[in-house]
Structure formats: C-alpha cells, structure tokens
C-alpha positions as CSV (number, residue, x, y, z in Angstrom):
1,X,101.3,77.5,89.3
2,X,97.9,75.6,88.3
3,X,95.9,78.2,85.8
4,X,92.8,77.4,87.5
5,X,94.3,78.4,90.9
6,X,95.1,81.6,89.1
7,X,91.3,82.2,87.4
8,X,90.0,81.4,90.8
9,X,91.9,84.1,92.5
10,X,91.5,86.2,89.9
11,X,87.6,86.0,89.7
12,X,87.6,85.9,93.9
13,X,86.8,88.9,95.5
14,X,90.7,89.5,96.5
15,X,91.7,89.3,92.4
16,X,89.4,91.6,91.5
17,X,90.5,94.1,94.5
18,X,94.4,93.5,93.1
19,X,93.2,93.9,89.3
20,X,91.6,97.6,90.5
21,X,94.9,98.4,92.3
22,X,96.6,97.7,89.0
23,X,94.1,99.8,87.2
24,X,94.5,102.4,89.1
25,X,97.9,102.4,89.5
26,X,98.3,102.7,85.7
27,X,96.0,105.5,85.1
28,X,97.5,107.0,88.1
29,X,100.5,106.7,86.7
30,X,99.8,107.6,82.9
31,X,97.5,111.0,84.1
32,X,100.4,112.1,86.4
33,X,103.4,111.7,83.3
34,X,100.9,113.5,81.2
35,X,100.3,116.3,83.4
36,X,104.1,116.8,84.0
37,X,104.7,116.4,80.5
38,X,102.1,119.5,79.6
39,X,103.5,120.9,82.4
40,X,107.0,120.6,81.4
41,X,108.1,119.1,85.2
42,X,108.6,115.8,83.8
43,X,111.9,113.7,85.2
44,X,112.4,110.5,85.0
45,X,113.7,110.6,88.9
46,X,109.9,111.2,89.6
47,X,108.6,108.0,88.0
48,X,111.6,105.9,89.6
49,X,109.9,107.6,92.8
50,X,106.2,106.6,91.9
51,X,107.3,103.5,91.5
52,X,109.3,103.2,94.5
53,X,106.8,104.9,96.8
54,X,103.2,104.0,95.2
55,X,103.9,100.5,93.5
56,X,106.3,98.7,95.9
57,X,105.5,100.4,98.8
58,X,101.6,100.4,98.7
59,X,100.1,98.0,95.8
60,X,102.7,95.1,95.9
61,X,101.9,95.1,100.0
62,X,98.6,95.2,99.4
63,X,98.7,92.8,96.5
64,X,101.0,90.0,98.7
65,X,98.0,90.7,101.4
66,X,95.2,89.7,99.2
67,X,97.0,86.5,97.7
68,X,97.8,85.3,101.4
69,X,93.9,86.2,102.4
70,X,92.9,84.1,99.6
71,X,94.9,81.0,100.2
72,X,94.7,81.2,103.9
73,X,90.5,81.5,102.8
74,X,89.3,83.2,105.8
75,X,86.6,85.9,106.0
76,X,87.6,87.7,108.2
77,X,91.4,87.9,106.6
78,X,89.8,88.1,103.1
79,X,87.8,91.2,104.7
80,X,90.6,93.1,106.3
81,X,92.6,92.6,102.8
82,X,89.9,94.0,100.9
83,X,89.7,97.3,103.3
84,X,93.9,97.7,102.7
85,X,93.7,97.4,98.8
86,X,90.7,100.0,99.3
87,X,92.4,102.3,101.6
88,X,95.1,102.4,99.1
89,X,92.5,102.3,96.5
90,X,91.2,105.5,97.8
91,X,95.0,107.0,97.8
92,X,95.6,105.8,94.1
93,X,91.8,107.5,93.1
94,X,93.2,110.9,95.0
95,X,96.3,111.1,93.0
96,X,94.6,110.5,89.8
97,X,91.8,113.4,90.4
98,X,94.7,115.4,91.5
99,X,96.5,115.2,88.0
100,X,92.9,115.5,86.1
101,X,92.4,118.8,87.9
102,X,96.2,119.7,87.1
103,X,95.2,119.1,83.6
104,X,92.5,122.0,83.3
105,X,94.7,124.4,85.2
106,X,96.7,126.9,83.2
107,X,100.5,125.3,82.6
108,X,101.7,128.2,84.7
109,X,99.2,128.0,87.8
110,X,99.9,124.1,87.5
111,X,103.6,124.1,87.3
112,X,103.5,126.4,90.4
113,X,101.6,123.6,92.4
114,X,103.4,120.6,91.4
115,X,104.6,119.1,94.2
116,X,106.5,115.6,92.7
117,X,107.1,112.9,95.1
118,X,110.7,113.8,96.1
119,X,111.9,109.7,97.7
C-alpha cells in the first residue's frame, strides 16, 4: 500500500471518522476493565465479548465502510459512511459515560448494576 494513499485517507474526512472509532473504542474499552476491576466483576470472557460484539461487529464494519467510501470517492457514499461511524460513535460515547458513572458509584451499588455483555 502507497504511504501517501494511507496519509490521504487518513487526513480525509473518512480517516479521521475511523481514527475516533478507534479512540473511542480504546477508552471504551480501558474505562469499562477499570470499572470491572474496582468493581471486582472483571473476566476475561467479557473482553473476548467486547471485542467480539463492539470491535468486529460494529468498528471493523464501520471501518471497511469508510475505506470503500473513500476509494469509491463519492459524496454521497462518503456521507452515509460518516453517519454509520457516528451512529456507532454515539454507541461507543454511551458505553464509555456508562463506566464513568459506574466509577463514582459505591462498589456495592455498581456491582449490583453491572450488566457485562454476555455474547
């Protein structure tokens, strides 16, 4: 793959939408281990589900989306890619202020409400 192909994407609109699904998807990821871990709900079967569920079902999709948009270099499919990385944008910010407000919660009253993806 040429490197400027890859700068080009990555400074287009469609990189930067898949460099904030990564983003998010770490500190979605890093908030919700920490919370378990204070918690003490932690298992490793509930990461091999977040990445199952959130990374290969929702950001690689999104991700393969936003690469085709960009070589295919229509508007109106670089626009509709944009709207799927943000809908699961907004689904990655959720999960992430869900695990910051886990974190202020007693451990008790937030161990009662963890709810760990179960797929």
């Amino acid at each position: 793959m040429d490197l400027d192909f890859l700068k080009a994407f990555l400074d287009s609109p469609a990189g930067l939408a898949l460099r904030a699904l990564l983003v998010g998807t770490l500190i979605t990821a890093v908030l919700g281990i920490f919370a378990a871990l204070r918690d003490g709900t932690f298992s490793w079967q509930y990461v091999d589900a977040f990445v199952r569920s959130t990374v290969w079902g929702k950001v690689a999709p999104a991700g393969v989306v936003l690469v085709l948009a960009y070589v295919l270099g229509e508007a109106t499919t670089l626009t509709a890619a944009v709207g799927v990385a943000g809908a699961v944008g907004i689904g990655l910010i959720t999960s992430a202020l869900d695990s910051l407000r886990q974190l202020t919660m007693t451990k008790e009253a937030s161990a009662s409400v963890n709810t760990p993806p179960t797929q």
